[in-house]
C-alpha positions as CSV (number, residue, x, y, z in Angstrom):
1,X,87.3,95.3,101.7
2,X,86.0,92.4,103.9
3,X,88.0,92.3,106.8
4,X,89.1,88.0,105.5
5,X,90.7,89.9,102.5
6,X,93.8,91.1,104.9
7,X,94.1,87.7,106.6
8,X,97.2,86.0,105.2
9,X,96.7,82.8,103.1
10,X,97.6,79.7,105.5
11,X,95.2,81.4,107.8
12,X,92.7,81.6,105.5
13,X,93.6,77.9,104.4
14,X,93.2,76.5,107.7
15,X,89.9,78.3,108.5
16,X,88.1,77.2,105.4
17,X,89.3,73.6,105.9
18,X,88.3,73.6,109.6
19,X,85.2,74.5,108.7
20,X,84.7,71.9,105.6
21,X,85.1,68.9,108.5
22,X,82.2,70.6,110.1
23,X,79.8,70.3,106.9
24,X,76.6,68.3,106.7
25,X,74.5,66.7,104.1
26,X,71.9,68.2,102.8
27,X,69.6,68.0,99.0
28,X,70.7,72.3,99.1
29,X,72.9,74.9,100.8
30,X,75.0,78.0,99.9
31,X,78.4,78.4,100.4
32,X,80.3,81.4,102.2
33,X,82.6,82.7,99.5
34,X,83.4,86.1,100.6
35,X,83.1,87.2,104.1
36,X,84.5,86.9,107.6
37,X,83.1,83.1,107.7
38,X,84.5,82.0,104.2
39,X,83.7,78.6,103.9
40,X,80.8,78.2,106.1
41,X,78.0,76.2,105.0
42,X,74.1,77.0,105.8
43,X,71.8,74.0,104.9
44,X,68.5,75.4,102.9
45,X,66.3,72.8,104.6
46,X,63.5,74.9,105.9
47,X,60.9,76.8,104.2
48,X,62.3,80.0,104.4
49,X,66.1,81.1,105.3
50,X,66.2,85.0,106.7
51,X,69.1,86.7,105.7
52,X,70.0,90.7,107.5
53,X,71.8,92.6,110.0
54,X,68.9,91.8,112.6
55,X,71.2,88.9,114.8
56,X,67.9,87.0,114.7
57,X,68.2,86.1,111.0
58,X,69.1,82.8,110.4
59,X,71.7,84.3,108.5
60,X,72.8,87.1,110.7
61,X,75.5,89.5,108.5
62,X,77.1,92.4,110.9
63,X,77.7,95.3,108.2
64,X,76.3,98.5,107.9
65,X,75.5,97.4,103.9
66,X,73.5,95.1,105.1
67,X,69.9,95.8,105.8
68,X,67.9,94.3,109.3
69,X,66.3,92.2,107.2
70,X,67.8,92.2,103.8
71,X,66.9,89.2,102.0
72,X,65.6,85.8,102.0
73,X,65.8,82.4,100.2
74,X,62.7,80.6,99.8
75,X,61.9,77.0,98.9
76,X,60.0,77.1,95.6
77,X,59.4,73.4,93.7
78,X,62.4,72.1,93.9
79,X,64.6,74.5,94.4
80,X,64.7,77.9,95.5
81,X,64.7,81.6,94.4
82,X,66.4,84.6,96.3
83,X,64.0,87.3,97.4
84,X,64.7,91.0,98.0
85,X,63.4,92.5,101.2
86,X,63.0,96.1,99.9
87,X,66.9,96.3,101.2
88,X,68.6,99.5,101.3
89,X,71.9,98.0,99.0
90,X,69.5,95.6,97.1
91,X,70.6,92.0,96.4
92,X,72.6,90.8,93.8
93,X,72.2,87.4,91.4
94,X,75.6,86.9,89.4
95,X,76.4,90.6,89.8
96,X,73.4,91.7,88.7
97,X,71.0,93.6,90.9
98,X,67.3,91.5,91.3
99,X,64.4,93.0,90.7
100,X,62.5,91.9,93.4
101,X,63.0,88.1,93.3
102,X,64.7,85.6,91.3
103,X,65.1,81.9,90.4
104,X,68.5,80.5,92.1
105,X,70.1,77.6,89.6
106,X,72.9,75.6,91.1
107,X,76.2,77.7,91.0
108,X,74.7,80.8,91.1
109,X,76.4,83.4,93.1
110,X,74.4,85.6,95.7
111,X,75.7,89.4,97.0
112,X,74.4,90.4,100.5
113,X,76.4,93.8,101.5
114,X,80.3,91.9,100.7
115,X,79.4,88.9,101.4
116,X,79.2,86.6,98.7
117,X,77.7,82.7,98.4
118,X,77.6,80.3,95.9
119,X,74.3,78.3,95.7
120,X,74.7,74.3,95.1
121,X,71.5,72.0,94.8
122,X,70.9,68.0,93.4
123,X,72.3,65.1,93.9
124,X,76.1,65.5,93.6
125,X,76.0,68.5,96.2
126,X,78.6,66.8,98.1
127,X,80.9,67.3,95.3
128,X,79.8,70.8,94.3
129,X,80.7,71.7,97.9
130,X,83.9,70.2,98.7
131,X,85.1,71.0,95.3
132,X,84.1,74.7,96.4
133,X,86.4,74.3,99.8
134,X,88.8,73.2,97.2
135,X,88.6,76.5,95.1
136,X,88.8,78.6,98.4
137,X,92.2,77.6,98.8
138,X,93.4,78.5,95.1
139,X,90.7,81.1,93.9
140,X,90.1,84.6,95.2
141,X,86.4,84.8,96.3
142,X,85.9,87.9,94.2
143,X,87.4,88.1,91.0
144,X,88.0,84.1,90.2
145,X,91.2,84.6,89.5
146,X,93.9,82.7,91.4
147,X,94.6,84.2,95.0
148,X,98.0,85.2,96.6
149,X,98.9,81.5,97.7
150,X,98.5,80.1,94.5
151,X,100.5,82.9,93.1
152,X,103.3,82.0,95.3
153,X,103.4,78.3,94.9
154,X,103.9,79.0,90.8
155,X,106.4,81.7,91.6
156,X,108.3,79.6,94.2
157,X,108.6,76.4,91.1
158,X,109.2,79.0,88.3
159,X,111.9,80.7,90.6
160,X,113.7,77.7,91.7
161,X,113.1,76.6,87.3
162,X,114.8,79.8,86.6
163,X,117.7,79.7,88.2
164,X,119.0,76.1,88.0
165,X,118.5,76.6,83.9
166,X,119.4,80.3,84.3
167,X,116.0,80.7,82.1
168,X,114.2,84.5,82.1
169,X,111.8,85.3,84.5
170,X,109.6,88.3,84.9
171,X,107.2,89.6,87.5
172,X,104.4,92.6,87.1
173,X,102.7,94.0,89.8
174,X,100.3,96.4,89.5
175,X,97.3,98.3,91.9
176,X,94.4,100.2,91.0
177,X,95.2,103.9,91.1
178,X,93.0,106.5,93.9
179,X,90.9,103.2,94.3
180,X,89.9,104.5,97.7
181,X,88.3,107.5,96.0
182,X,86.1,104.7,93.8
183,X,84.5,103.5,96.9
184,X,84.2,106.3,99.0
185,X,82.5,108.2,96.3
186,X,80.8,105.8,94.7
187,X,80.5,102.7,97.0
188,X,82.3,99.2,97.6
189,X,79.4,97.6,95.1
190,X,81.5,99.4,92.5
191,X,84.5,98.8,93.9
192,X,83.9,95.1,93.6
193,X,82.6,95.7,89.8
194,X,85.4,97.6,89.1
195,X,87.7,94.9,90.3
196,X,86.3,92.1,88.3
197,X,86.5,94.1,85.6
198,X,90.3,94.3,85.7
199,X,90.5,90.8,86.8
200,X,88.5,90.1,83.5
201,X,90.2,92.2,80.4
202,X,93.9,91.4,81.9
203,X,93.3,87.9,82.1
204,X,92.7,87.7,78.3
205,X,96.2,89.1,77.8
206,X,97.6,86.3,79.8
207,X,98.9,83.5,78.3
208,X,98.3,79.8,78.9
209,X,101.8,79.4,80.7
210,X,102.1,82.4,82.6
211,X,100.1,82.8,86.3
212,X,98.1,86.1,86.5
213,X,96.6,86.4,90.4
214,X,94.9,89.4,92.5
215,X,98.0,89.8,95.2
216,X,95.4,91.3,97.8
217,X,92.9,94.1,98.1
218,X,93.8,97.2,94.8
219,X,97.1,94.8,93.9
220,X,97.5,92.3,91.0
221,X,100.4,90.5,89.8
222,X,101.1,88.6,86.9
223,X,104.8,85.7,86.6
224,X,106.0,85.4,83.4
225,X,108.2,82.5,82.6
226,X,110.8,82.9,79.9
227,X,110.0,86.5,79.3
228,X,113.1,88.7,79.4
229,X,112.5,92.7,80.6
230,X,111.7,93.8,77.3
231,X,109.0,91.5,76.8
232,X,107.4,91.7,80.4
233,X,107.7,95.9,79.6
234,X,105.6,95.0,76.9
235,X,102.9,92.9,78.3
236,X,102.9,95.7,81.1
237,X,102.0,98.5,78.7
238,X,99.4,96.7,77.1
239,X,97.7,95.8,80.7
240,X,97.8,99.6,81.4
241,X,96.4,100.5,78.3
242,X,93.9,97.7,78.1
243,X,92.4,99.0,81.6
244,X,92.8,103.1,80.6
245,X,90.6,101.9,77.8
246,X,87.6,99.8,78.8
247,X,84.7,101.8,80.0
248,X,83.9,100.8,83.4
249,X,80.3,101.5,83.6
250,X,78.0,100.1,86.8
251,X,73.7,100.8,88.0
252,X,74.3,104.1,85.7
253,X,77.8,105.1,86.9
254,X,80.7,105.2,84.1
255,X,84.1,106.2,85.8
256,X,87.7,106.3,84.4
257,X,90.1,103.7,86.3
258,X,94.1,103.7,85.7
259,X,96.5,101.6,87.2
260,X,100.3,101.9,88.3
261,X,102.6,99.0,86.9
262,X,106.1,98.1,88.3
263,X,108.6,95.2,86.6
264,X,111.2,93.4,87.5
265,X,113.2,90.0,86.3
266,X,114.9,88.0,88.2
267,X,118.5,87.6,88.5
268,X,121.4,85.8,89.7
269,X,121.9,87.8,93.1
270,X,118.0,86.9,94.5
271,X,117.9,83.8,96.2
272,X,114.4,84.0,97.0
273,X,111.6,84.3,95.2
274,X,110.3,86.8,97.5
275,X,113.0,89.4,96.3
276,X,111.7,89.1,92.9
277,X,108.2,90.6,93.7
278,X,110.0,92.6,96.0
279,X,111.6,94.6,93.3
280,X,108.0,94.5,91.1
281,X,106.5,96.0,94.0
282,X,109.7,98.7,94.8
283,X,108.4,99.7,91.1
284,X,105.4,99.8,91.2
285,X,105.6,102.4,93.8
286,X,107.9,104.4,91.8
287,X,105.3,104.6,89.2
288,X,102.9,105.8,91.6
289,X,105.4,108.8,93.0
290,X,105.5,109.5,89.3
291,X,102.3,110.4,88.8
292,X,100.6,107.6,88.7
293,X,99.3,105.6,85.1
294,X,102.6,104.3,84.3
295,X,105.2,101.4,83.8
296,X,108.5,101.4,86.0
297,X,110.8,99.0,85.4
């Protein structure tokens, strides 16, 4: 995973908000999503913007995915279209690989290597983009579900909610199981598919009330307000099923993918909220020293 994906959230926070001060006007630009520089802003106002390994691109990206010169975005009427440079990895459009060359519409996502930007172009761009810093600090980059700080701020309310009205509260944590061996053997593009996958079937099991969030790199976790054990061993078992099930198939490639689920509820004796996915995670590790592709709770 991109090295930013181990930097903890108020780090990340103060980075991407650091760098929103720095931002400039402009008619189009693409935003940093996913990458060591998350955040950043490049301004599309010349002709042609290089993007590769080679540090002379104008967007220089130091990864061995990366070709020298990988890609480009060039001006074309009034907008632009992202161009493949006969890369080694090939460039992606919305997850999709580009044959050649593409059209770019505004909110568009661009893949380089792991890096990941979000084109913005018209009149409202300075909306689009500090609405974009604004995600950054809620949103994982990746999946588009909420990130670990967001996760926490709901858990810290719902904790505090559940014990002054000593009301039920579940957590589930779960991790991709041998997801090493998905990108060694197959690479980190299908890593990263693989990973919006799960982010996508599980969040149609979660309800409207309930915070579902990618807890960092193979780990998910999902709080569940007034859900007693029982219930929160039964949304569990449904996740796990729902991603034993789904066929995760990517450029030709159709693997199996399981995952390892550990529950807890809160109770009177944890004072923090902290303990609670504590004893999800405790679980979840159980799960795994049992042989993986199972609920523990």
């Amino acid at each position: 995973m991109p090295p930013n994906d181990h930097l903890d959230a108020e780090t990340r926070i103060t980075s991407v908000r650091e760098i929103a001060k720095a931002n400039a006007t402009g008619e189009a630009c693409i935003v940093q999503l996913r990458g060591p520089e998350m955040g950043r802003r490049i301004e599309l106002t010349q002709a042609t913007v290089t993007i590769g390994r080679d540090p002379d691109s104008d967007l220089p990206l130091a990864s061995d995915s990366v070709s020298r010169r990988h890609a480009s975005i060039e001006a074309e009427g009034a907008g632009h279209r992202i161009v493949d440079n006969y890369s080694t990895n090939g460039t992606y459009l919305n997850h999709k690989l580009i044959d050649g060359s593409s059209t770019l519409r505004s909110g568009d996502f661009v893949q380089v290597g792991e890096a990941i930007f979000k084109y913005l172009c018209g009149d409202n761009i300075e909306a689009s983009y500090h609405e974009e810093i604004y995600r950054l600090t809620i949103e994982d980059g990746l999946t588009k579900i909420s990130n670990k700080r967001a996760l926490m701020e709901f858990l810290d309310k719902e904790f505090a909610r559940a014990r002054r009205y000593e009301r039920p509260l579940a957590c589930v944590m779960f991790d991709l199981d041998h997801f090493k061996a998905v990108n060694d053997n197959y690479g980190h593009l299908m890593g990263d598919y693989v990973l919006r996958e799960v982010a996508r079937i599980v969040t149609a099991r979660v309800r409207q009330e309930e915070m579902f969030a990618r807890y960092g790199g193979e780990e998910f976790c999902a709080v569940l307000p007034e859900v007693e054990l029982e219930g929160a061993m039964r949304f569990a078992e449904d996740v796990r099923k729902l991603v034993e099930e789904n066929t995760f198939e990517f450029e030709g490639n159709s693997i199996d993918v399981t995952i390892s689920v550990g529950v807890a509820v809160a109770d009177q004796s944890m004072t923090r909220s902290e303990a609670l996915i504590l004893a999800a995670d405790e679980n979840l590790y159980k799960a795994k020293r049992n042989g993986r592709n199972q609920v523990v709770g």
